[in-house]
C-alpha positions as CSV (number, residue, x, y, z in Angstrom):
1,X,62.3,-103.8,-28.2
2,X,65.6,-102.1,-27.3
3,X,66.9,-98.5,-28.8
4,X,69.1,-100.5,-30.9
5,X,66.6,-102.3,-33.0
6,X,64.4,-99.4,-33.4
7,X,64.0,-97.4,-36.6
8,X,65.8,-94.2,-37.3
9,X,63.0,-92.2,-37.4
10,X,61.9,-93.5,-33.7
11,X,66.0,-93.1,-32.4
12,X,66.0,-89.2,-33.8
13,X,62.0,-88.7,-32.2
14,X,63.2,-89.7,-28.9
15,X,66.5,-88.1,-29.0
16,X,64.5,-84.9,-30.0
17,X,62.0,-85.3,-27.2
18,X,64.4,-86.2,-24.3
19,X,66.5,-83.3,-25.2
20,X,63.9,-80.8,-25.8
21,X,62.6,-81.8,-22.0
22,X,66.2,-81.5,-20.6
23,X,67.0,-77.7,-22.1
24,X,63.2,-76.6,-21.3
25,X,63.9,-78.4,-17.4
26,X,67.5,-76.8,-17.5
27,X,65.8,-73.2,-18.2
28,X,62.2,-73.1,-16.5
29,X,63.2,-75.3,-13.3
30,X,59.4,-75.4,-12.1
31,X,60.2,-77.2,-8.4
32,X,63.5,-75.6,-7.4
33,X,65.2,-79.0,-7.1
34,X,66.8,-79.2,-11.0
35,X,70.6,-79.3,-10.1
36,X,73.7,-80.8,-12.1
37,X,74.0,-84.1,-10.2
38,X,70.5,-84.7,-11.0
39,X,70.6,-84.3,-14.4
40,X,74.4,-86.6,-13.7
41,X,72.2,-89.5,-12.9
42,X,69.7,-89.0,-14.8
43,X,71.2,-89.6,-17.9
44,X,73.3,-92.5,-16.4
45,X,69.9,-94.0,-15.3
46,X,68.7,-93.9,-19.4
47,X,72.0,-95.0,-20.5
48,X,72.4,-98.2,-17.9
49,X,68.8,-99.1,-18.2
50,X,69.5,-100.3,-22.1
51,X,72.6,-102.2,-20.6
52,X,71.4,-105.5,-19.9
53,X,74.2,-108.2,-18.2
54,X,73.6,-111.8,-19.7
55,X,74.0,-114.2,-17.0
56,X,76.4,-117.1,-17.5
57,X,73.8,-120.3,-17.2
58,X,70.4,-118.9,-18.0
59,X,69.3,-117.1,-21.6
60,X,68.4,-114.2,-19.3
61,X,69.5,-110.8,-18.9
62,X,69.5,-108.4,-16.0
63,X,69.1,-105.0,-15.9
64,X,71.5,-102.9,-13.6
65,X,69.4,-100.0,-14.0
66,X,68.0,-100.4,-10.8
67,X,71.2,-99.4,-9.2
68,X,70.9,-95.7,-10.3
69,X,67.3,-95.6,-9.2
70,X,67.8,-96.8,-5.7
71,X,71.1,-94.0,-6.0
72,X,68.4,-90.9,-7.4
73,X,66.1,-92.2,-4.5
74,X,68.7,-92.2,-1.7
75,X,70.3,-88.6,-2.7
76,X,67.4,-86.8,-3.9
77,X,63.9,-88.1,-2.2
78,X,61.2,-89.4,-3.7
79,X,60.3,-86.4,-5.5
80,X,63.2,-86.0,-8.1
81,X,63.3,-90.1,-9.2
């Protein structure tokens, strides 16, 4: 089920929760590798993974999600993604 469809009460719980993890990550920084471009594409990554691309002759959707992951991978290690 996609953010969209959910209840309310689920969007504000998960807003809640990511953002509480993002100020307590921007603040404690337990690995020393927490920088700016990190948190960039990490938040691009959650946004474009609900972005699904129909394609034109199947009733099937893609997710270009995968593209930010392989970019978190590449500039950051395995660690970070």
């Amino acid at each position: 089920m996609s953010f969209n469809k959910q209840q309310l009460g689920v969007k504000i719980y998960l807003i809640a929760v990511i953002s509480a993890a993002l100020v307590f990550l921007f603040f404690h920084n337990p690995l020393g590798f927490f920088s700016p471009a990190l948190v960039f594409f990490l938040i691009l990554h959650l946004v474009l993974e609900n972005l699904d691309v129909y394609l034109p002759h199947a009733k099937a959707s893609v997710s270009v999600g995968f593209a930010t992951n392989l970019a978190i991978i590449l500039l950051f290690g395995p660690g970070p993604a």
